[in-house]
Each structure stands twice: as C-alpha cells, then as structure tokens.
N, C-alpha and C positions, 0 to 999 in steps of 0.2 A: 504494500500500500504506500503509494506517495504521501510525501504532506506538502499543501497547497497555502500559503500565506497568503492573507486577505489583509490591503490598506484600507481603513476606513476612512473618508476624507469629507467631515463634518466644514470644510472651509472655513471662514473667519467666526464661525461659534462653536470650534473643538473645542475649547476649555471651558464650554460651559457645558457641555452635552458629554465630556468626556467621564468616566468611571474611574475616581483615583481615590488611593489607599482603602483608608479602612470600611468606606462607606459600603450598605449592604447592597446589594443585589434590589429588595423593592424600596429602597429609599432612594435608587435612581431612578427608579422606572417612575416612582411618585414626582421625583424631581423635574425631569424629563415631559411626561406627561402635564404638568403644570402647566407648560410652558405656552403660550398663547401663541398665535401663529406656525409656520412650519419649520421648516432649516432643509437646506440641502443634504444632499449622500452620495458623494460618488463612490462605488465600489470597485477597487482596481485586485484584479486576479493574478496574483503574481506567479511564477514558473514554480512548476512543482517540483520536488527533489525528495530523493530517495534516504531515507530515516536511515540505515544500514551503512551509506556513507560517515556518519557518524557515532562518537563510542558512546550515548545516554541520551536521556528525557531535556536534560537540561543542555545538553550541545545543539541538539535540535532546536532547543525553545530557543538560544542564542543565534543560529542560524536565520531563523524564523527575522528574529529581531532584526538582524543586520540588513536582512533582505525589506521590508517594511519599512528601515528608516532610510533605506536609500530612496526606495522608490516615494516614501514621503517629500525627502528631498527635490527630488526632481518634479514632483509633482509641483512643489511650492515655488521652484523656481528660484532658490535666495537659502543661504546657510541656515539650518538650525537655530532657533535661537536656544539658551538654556530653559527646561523644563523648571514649571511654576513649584512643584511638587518633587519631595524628596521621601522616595518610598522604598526605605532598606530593604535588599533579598531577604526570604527568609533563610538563616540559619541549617544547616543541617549535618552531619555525618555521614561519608560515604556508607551503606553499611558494605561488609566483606564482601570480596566475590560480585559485586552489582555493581548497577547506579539507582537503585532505590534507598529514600536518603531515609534515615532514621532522625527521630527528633534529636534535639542538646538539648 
C-alpha cells in the first residue's frame, strides 16, 4: 500500500481554520462550524511513495511532512514564514526490536 500526502490549502484563513495542539477534535468542528460565511479549500494530491522505502511510522510521518511543506511552499509562492504555534513531539522510547514507541 502506498501513502499518499494531502496539502490542505485553507488560503489567507489557515490559522484560523487550522487544528493546533491541545484542542479537541469537536471543539474544532464547534469552532469551525461557528464561523459565518465560507472559506476556500484547495486540495492538492501529492505523489504517492512507498512506506517500505523507509525504517518506521514516524520516518514516514516525516517524509509525509517534508513532502507537504514543500508543496505548501510553492503553492504560496514566498518563504515560510515561522509557525504561530509551538507544539512539542510527543516523547517516546524506541521499544526493542521495533519502531512502536513505548510511553516515558
């Protein structure tokens, strides 16, 4: 099975519409939902890549990443600016033998 990365591209009201740190899952959708009027969505489907090329869950998720903020980039046209929002990895332990992390 490939994994296929999706940009989501809310234009000039991603940081209002975005989903960051601790907030729940329907305290966005409430949030969201409040909201009067519409907002755009471009959906850009990025090339899909084979999970096996890399050794775990979380190399993926980093691949994933890298692939998204490029194509964010070029979408936007203009360097990154720094993120509003400072949301620590969580924590973890390899456990042996894997890449399933065990809590610290």
């Amino acid at each position: 099975v490939m994994v296929q990365p999706v940009l989501l591209d809310y234009g000039a009201v991603a940081e209002e519409i975005g989903w960051i740190g601790d907030e729940s899952g329907l305290t966005n959708a409430k949030r969201i939902l409040a909201r009067k009027g519409s907002f755009p969505l471009r959906i850009h489907y990025l090339e899909p890549f084979l999970p096996a090329d890399f050794p775990g869950r979380k190399a993926i998720a980093a691949e994933s990443r890298r692939l998204i903020e490029a194509a964010l980039l070029e979408s936007l046209g203009k360097p990154l600016r720094p993120f509003a929002f400072d949301v620590a990895p969580v924590r973890y332990t390899p456990a042996r033998g894997g890449d399933s992390p065990a809590a610290s």
